[in-house]
C-alpha positions as CSV (number, residue, x, y, z in Angstrom):
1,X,-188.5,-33.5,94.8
2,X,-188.4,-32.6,91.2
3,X,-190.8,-30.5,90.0
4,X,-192.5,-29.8,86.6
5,X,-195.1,-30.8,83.9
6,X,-193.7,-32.5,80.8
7,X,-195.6,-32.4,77.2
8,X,-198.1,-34.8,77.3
9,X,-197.9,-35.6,73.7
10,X,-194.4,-36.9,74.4
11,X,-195.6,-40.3,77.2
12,X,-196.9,-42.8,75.5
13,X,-199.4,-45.0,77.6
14,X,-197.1,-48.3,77.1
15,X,-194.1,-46.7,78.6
16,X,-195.1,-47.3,82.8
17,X,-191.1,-47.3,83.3
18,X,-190.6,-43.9,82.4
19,X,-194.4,-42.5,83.5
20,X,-194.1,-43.9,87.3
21,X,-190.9,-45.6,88.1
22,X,-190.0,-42.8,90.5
23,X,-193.1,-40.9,89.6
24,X,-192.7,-39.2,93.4
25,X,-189.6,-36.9,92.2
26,X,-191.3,-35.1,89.7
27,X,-194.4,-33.8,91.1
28,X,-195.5,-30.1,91.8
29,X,-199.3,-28.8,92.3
30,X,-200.5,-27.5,89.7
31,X,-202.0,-24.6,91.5
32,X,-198.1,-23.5,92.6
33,X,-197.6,-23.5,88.7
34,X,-200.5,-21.5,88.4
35,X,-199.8,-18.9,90.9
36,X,-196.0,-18.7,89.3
37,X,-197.0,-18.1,85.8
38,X,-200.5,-17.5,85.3
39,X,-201.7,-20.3,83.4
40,X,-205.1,-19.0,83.4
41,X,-203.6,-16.1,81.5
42,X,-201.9,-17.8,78.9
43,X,-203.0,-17.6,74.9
44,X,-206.2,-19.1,73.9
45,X,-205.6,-21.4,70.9
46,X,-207.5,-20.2,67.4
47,X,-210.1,-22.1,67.5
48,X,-212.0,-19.9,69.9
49,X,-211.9,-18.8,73.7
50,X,-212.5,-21.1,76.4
51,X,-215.5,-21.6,78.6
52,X,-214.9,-23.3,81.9
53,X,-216.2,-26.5,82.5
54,X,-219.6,-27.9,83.8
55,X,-219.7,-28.9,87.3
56,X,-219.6,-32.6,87.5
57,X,-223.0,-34.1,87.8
58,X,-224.3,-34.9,91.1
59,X,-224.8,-38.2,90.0
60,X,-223.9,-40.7,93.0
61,X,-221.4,-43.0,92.6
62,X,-219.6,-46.2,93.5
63,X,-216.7,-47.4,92.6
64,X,-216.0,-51.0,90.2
65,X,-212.8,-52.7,89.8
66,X,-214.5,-54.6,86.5
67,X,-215.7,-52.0,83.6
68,X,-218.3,-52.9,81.5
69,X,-217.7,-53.2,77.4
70,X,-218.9,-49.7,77.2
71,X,-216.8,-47.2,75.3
72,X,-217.3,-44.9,78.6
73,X,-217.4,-46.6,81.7
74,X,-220.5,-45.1,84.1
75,X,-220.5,-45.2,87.5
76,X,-222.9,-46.4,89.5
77,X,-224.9,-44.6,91.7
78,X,-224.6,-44.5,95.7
79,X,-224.3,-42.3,98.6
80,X,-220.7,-39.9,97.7
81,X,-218.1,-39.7,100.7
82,X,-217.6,-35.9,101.6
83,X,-214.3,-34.8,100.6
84,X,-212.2,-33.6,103.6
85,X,-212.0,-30.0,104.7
86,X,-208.6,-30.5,106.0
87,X,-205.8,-32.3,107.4
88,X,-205.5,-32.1,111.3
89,X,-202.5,-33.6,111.3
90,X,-200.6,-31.4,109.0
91,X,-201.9,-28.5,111.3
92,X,-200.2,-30.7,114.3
93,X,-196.8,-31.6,112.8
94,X,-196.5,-27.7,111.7
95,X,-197.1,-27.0,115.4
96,X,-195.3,-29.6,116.9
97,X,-192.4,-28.2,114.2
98,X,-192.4,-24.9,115.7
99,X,-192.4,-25.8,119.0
100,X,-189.6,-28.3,118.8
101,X,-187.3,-25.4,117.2
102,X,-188.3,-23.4,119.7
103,X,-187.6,-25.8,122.7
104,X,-184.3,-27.1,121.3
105,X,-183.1,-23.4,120.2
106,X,-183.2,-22.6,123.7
107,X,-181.8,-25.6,124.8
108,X,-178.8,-24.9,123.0
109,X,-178.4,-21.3,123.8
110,X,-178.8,-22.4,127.5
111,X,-176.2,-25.1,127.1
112,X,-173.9,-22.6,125.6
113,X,-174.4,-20.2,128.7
114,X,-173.9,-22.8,130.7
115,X,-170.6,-23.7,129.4
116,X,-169.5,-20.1,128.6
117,X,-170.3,-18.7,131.9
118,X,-171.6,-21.2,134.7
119,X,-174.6,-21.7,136.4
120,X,-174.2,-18.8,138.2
121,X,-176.1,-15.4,137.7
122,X,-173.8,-12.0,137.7
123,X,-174.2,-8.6,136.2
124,X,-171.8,-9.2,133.2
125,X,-173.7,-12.5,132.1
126,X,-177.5,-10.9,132.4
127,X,-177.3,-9.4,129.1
128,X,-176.1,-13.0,127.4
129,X,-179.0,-14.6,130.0
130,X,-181.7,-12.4,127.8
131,X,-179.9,-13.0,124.6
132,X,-179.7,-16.7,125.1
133,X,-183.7,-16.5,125.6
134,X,-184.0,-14.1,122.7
135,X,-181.8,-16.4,119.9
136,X,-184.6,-19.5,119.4
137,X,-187.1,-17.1,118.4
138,X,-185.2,-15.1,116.2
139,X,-184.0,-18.5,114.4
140,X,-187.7,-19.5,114.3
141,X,-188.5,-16.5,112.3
142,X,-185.4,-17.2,109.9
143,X,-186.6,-20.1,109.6
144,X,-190.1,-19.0,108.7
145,X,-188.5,-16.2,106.4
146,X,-186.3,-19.1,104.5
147,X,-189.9,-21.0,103.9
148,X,-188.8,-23.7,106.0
149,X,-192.4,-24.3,107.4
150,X,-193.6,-24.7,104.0
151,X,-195.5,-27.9,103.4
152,X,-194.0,-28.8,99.9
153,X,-190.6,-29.0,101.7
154,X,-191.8,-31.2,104.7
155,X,-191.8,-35.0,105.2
156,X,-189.7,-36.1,102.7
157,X,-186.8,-34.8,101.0
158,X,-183.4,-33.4,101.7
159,X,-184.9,-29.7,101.2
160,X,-186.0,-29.0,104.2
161,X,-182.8,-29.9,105.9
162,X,-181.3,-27.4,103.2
163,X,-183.5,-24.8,104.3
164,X,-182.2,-24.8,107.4
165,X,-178.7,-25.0,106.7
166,X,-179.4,-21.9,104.8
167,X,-181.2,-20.5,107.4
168,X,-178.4,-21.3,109.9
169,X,-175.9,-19.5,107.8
170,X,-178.2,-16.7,107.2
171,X,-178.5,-16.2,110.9
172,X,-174.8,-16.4,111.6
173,X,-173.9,-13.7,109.3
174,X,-176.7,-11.2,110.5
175,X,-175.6,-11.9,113.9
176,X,-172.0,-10.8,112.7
177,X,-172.9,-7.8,110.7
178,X,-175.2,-6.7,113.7
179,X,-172.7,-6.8,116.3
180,X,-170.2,-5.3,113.6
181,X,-172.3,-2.3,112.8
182,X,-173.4,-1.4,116.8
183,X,-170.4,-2.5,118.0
184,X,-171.9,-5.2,120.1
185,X,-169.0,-6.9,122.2
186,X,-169.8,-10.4,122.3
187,X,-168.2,-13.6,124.4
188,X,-166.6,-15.7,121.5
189,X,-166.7,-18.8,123.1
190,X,-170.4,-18.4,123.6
191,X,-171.2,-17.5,120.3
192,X,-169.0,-20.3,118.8
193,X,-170.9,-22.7,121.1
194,X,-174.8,-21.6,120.3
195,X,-174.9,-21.1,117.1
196,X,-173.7,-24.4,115.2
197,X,-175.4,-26.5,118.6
198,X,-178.5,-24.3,117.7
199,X,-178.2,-25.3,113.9
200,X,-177.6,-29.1,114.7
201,X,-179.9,-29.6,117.3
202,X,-182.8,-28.5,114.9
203,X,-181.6,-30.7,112.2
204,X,-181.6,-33.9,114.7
205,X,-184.9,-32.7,115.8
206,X,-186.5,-32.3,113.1
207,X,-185.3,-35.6,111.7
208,X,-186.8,-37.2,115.0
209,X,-190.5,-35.4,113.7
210,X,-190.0,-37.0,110.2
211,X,-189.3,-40.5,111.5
212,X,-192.3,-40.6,113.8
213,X,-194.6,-39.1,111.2
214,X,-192.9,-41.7,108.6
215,X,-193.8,-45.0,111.2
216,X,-197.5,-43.0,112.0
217,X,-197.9,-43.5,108.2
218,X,-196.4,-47.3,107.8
219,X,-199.1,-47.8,110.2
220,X,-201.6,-46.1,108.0
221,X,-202.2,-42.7,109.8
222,X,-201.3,-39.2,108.3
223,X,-202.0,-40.2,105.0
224,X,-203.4,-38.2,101.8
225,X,-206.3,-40.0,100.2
226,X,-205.2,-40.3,96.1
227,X,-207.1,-40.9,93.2
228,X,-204.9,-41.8,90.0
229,X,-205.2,-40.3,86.5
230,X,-203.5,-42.1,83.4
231,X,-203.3,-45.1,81.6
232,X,-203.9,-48.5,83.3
233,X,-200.0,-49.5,83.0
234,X,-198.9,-46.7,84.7
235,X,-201.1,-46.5,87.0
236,X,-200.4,-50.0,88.2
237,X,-196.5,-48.8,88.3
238,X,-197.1,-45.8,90.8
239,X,-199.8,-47.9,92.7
240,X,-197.4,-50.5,93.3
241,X,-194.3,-47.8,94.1
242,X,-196.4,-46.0,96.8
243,X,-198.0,-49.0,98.8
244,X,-194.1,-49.9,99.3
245,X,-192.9,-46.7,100.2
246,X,-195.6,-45.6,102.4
247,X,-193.7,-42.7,104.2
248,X,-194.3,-40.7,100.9
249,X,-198.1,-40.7,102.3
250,X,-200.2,-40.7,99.8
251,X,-202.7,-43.5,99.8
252,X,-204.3,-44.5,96.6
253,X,-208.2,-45.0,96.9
254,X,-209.3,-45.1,93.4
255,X,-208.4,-44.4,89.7
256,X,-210.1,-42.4,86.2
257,X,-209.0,-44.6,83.3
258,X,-209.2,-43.3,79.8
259,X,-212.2,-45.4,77.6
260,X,-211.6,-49.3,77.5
261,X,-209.6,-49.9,74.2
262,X,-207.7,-52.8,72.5
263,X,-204.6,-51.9,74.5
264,X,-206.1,-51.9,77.8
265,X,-209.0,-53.6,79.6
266,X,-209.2,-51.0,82.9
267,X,-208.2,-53.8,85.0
268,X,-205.7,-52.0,87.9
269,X,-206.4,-53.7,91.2
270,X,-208.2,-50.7,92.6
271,X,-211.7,-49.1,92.1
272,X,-212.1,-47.3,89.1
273,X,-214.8,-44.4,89.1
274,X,-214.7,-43.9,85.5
275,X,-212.9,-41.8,82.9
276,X,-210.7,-38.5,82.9
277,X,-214.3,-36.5,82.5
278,X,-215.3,-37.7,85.8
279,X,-212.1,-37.2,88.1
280,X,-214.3,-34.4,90.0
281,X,-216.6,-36.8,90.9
282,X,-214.2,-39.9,91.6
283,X,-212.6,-37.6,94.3
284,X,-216.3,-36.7,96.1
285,X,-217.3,-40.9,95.8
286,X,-213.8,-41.8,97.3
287,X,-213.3,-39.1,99.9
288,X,-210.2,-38.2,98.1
289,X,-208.3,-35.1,98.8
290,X,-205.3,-35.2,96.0
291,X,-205.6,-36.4,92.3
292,X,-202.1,-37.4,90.7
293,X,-202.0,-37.0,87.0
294,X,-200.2,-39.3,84.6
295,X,-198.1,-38.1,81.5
296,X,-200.7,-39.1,78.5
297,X,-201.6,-37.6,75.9
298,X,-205.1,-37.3,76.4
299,X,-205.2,-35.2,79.2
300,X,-202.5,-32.1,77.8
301,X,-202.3,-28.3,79.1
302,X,-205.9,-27.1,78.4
303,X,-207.6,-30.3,80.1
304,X,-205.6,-30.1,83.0
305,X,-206.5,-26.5,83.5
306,X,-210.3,-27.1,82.8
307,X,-209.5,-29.9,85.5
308,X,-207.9,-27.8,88.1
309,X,-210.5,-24.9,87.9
310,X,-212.9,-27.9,89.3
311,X,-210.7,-29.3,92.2
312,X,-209.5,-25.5,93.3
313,X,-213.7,-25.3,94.8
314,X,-213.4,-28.2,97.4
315,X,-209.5,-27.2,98.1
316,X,-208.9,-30.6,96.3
317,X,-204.9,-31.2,95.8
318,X,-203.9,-31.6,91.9
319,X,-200.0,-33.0,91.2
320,X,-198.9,-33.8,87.7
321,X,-196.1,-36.7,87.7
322,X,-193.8,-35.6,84.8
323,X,-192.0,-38.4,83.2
324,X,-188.5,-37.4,84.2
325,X,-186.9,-40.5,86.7
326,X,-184.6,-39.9,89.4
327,X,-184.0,-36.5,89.3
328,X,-184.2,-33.6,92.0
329,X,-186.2,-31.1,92.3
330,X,-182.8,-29.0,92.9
331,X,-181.8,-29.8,89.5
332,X,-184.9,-28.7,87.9
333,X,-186.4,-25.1,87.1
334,X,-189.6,-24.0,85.0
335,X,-189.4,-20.9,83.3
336,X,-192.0,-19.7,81.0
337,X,-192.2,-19.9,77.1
338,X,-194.8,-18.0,75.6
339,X,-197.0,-19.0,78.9
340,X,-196.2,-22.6,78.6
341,X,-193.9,-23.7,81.3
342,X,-190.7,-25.5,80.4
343,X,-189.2,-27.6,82.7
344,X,-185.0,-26.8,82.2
345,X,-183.2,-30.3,83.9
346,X,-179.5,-28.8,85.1
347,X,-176.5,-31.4,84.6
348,X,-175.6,-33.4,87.9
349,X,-172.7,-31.2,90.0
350,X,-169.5,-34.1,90.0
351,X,-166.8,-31.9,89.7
352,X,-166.0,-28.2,91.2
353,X,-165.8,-26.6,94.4
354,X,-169.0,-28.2,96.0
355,X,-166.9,-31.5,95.4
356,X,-164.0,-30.4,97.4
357,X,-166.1,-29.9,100.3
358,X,-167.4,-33.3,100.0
359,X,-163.8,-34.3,99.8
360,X,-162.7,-32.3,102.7
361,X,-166.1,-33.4,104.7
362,X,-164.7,-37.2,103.9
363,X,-161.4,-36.8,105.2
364,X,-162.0,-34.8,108.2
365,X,-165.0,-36.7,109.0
366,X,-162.9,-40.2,108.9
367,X,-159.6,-38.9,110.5
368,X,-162.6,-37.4,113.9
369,X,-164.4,-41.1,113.3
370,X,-161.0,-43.3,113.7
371,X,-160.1,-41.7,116.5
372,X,-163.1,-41.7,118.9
373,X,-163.6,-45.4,117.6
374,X,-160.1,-46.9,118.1
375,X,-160.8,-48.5,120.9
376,X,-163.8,-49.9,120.1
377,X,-161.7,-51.1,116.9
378,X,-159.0,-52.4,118.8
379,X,-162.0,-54.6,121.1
380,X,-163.2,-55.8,117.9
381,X,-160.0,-57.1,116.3
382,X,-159.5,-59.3,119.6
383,X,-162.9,-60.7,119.6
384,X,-162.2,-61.6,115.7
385,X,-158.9,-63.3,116.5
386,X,-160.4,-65.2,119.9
387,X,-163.3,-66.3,117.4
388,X,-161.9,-68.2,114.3
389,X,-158.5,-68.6,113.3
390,X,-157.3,-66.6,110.2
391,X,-157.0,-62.3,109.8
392,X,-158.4,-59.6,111.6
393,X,-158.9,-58.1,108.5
394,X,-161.0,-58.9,105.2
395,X,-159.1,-57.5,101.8
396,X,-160.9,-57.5,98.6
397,X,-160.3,-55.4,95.4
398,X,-163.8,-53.3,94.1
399,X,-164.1,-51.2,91.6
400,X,-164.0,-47.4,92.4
401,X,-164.8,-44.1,90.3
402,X,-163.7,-43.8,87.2
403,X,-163.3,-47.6,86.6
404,X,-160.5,-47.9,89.3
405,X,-159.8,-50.7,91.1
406,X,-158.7,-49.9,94.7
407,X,-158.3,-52.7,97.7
408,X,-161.1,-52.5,100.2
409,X,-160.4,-53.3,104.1
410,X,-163.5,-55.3,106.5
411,X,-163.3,-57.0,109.8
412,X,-163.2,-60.6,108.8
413,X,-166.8,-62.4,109.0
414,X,-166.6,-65.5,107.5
415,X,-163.8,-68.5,107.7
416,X,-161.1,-68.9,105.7
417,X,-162.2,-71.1,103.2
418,X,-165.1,-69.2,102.6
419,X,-164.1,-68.5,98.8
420,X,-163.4,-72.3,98.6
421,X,-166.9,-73.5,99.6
422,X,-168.8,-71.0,97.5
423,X,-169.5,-73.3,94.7
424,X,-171.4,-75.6,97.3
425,X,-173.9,-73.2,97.9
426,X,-174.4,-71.0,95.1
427,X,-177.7,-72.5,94.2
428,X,-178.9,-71.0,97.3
429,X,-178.5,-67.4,96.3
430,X,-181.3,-65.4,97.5
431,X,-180.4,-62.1,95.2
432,X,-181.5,-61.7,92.0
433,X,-178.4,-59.8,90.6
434,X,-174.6,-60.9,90.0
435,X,-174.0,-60.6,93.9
436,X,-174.4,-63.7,96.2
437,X,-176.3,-63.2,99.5
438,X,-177.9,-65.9,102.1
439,X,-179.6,-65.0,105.2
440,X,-177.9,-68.2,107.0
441,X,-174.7,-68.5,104.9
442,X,-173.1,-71.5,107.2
443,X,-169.6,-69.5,105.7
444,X,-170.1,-66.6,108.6
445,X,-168.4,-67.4,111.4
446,X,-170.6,-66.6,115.4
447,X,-168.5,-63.1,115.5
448,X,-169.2,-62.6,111.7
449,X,-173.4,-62.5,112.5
450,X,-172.9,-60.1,114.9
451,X,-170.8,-57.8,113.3
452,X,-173.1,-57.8,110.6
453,X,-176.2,-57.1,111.9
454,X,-174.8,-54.0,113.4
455,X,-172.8,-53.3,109.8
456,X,-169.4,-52.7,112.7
457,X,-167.7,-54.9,110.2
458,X,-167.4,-52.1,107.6
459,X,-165.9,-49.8,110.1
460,X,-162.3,-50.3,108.9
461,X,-163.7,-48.9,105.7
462,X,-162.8,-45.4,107.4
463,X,-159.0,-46.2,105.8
464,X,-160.2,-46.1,102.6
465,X,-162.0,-42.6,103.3
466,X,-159.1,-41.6,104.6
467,X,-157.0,-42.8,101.8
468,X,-158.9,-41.3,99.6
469,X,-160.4,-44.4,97.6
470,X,-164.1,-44.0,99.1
471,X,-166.5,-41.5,100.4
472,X,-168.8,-41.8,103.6
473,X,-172.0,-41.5,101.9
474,X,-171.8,-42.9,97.7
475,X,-172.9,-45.8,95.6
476,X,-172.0,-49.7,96.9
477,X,-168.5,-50.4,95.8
478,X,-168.9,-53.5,93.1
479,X,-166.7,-55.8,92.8
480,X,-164.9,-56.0,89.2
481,X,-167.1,-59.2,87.7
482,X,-170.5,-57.1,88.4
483,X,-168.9,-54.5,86.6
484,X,-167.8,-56.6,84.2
485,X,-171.9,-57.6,83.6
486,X,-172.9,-53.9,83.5
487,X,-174.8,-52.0,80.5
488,X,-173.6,-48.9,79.8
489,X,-176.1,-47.0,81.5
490,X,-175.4,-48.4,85.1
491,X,-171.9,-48.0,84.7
492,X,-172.6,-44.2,85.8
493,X,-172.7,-45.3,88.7
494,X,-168.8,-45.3,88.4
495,X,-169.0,-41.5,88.3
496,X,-168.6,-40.6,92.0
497,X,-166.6,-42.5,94.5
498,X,-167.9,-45.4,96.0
499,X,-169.8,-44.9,99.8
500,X,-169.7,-46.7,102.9
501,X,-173.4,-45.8,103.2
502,X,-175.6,-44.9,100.5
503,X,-179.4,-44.7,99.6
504,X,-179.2,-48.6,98.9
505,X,-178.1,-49.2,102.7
506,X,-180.5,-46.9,104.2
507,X,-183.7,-48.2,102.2
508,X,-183.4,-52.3,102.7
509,X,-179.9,-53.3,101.7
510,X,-179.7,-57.0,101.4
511,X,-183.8,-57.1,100.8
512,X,-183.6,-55.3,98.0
513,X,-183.9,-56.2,94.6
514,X,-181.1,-55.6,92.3
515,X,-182.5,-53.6,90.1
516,X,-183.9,-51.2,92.9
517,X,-180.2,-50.8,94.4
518,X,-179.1,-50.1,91.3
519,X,-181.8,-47.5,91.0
520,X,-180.6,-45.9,94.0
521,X,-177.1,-45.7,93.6
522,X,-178.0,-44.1,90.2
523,X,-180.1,-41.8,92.2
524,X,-177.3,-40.6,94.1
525,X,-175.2,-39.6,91.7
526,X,-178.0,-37.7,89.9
527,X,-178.8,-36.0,93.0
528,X,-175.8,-35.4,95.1
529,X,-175.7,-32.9,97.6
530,X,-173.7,-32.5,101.1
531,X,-177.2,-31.9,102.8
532,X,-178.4,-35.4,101.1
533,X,-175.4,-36.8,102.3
534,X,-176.1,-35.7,106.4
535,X,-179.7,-37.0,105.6
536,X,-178.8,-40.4,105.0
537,X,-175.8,-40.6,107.5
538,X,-178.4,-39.6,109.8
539,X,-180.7,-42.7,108.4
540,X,-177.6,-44.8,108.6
541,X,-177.4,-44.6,112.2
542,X,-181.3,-45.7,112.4
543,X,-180.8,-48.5,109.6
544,X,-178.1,-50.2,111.9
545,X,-180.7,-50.0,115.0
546,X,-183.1,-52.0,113.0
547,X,-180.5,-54.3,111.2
548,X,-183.0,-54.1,108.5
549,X,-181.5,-56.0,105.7
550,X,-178.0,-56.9,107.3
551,X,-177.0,-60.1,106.7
């Protein structure tokens, strides 16, 4: 996630795009940017030192989704709803975590034995017996010492899966330079057996913990209870953003507006507990445990320390949302100015070595992925030609990086005449873009469906991976009139070479709006990263389970 506070003075309340239309990759506690550079430390302005703030009153309150024509709203009086102490189930996942590296380290290392040396026990294999119960804990503690236990980096993200790359790298070479330096003989074979299983069977693993936690919260368990701080606009933006991602997991239960105004008449479709004066409170009525803050003006570096000097008592969770869209947190760094942290956004990495390992991933991952699959292909290309008359294969010419137009390959999954009969149906479009999509397009032939709800028709896309002209993991390859329609913004998405799979076919696909996969394949190439890149191949595989959006 990006991370950072922005200058307040630079949001404007009427701007909801830029405050919250990805409001969830730019948020950091403020009490980590507290511990990192002292904020209670930094200069006092002129007019006089600061005196922390009152406790809130201990006024009871209940929450109203209608505020009076009062220039500050009061809030009713009732019984308050204790805060939480604590979340059990952030205790349990961290538990469940440790265990699961643990079990699956020692899977690995016992799998490796197995295949090294037998089942059997001799004298020569009792030292590698020990060492194969020894390795998952060492890893666990690499782990731990690469912060990979850390909540910030759990449940979403791609850096936790970094962190253990890292980690997994970090233990490798130790290993290495230990053996090295006592001149520890080990078996080579076993070695180049444990280690990468141990390293990818924690990565699966804990990508198995994330999915359950994220359906345990689309049911509405393991959330965080949120109360919202900004202007009603944007507050309306990220209300509406989170209740459709839920597997973020934060639950919005209430909201502080600033004081009714001609602009704004504090209606947001949630309980308001009053102004930005009474956020303490709002948290203690609502049983919240984390308070989001808006970019606005009103509420700039002083008020949000006064603020976070209140929550820090009740161990109350403050995030500011900085106004920055779509970028990682990978990409950002804070570094103090005169003890006001400045957030320093790096330029996206499309060029340079880390690009020719996403090349050479691409190509060697294609040529391994033809050949375990060509005979399923081969299967497929019979059932295509038993099923309708016509060609195995679909071509079509997209659009590729830099503007280049390239010839994309598909199994064939719609009749011949399908380009002939689209003028009878185009009224019966169900996207809201340039692109034309229809649940039940009579086009599809019986194999077609089928080959589509499993995506197996975009298997002989490997070709163009292999050729070169497309990447496993990238932005949807358009096809030249949606290019032709772009602004000049979207036509970054050109930047990078198009993907078989992408952030647009692991989040809904077909279902989604236009503008949303448009979002995302911007996204992408903002973010790019080969550990983003195993993330959502690893989402790919559970997108074509659920055929979510395939059609």
């Amino acid at each position: 996630m990006a991370s950072g506070l922005v200058r307040s003075s630079d949001s404007r309340s009427g701007e909801p795009g830029r405050l919250a239309a990805d409001a969830l990759s730019g948020m950091e506690t403020v009490q980590d940017l507290d511990r990192r550079f002292r904020l209670a430390d930094a200069p006092i302005s002129p007019a006089g030192p600061l005196k922390p703030a009152r406790p809130s009153p201990t006024r009871r309150r209940t929450p109203r989704t209608t505020p009076p024509p009062a220039p500050r709203r009061p809030v009713r009086s009732h019984r308050a709803t204790p805060a939480p102490t604590g979340c059990g189930w952030e205790r349990d996942y961290l538990l469940a975590l440790l265990g699961s590296d643990a079990l699956v380290g020692l899977g690995a290392t016992a799998t490796a034995f197995g295949l090294r040396f037998g089942s059997d026990l001799t004298p020569y294999n009792q030292g590698y017996a020990v060492l194969s119960a020894l390795l998952p804990l060492v890893f666990v503690a690499t782990l731990a010492a690469n912060r990979a236990y850390e909540r910030r980096y759990l449940y979403v993200g791609s850096e936790e899966y970094q962190r253990v790359l890292r980690a997994g790298f970090a233990f490798t070479a130790a290993l290495a330079i230990v053996s090295y330096a006592f001149e520890i003989r080990l078996a080579r074979g076993y070695v180049s057996i444990a280690l990468p299983l141990l390293i990818l069977a924690c990565l699966v693993a804990r990508f198995g913990l994330r999915k359950r936690l994220h359906r345990a919260r689309q049911r509405g368990d393991c959330l965080r209870r949120v109360i919202l701080v900004g202007h009603e606009l944007a507050v309306v933006a990220l209300t509406r953003q989170l209740r459709r991602e839920r597997y973020h997991g934060l639950e919005v239960v209430g909201s502080c507006l600033p004081p009714r105004g001609p602009d704004h008449d504090g209606r947001v479709g949630i309980p308001v507990y009053g102004t930005f004066d009474d956020v303490a409170a709002a948290v203690s009525a609502a049983g919240a445990d984390t308070v989001i803050v808006l970019s606005c003006p009103e509420l700039d570096g002083q008020a949000l320390r006064r603020l976070a000097w209140q929550l820090e008592r009740d161990d109350i969770d403050l995030i500011v949302a900085s106004a920055l869209v779509d970028v990682a947190g990978d990409r950002t760094t804070i570094r103090p100015v005169d003890g006001l942290p400045m957030l320093h956004v790096e330029h996206p990495t499309l060029s340079g070595a880390r690009r020719l390992v996403k090349v050479a991933f691409d190509r060697v991952g294609a040529a391994l992925l033809l050949g375990a699959l060509s005979p399923v292909l081969v299967v497929l290309a019979m059932a295509i030609r038993l099923d309708s008359p016509g060609p195995v294969l679909f071509r079509q010419v997209r659009v590729g990086k830099g503007g280049r137009e390239f010839t994309i390959y598909k199994f064939r999954t719609m009749y011949v005449d399908a380009e002939d009969r689209l003028a009878e149906i185009r009224h019966l479009n169900e996207q809201d873009g340039v692109l034309f999509k229809m649940r039940d397009d009579p086009r599809v032939t019986r194999m077609g469906r089928w080959l589509r709800r499993l995506s197996l028709d975009e298997l002989p896309q490997l070709l163009n991976v292999l050729g070169g002209t497309m990447s496993l993991v990238g932005p949807r390859p358009p096809l030249p009139r949606e290019v032709a329609a772009y602004p000049e913004d979207m036509r970054r998405r050109l930047a990078v070479l198009p993907g078989m799979s992408g952030l647009w076919q692991v989040s809904g696909r077909s279902d989604l709006p236009w503008e949303e996969a448009v979002r995302l394949d911007l996204r992408y190439v903002e973010n790019w990263s080969l550990s983003l890149d195993l993330v959502i191949l690893l989402r790919t595989l559970s997108a074509v389970v659920r055929s979510s959006g395939a059609y």
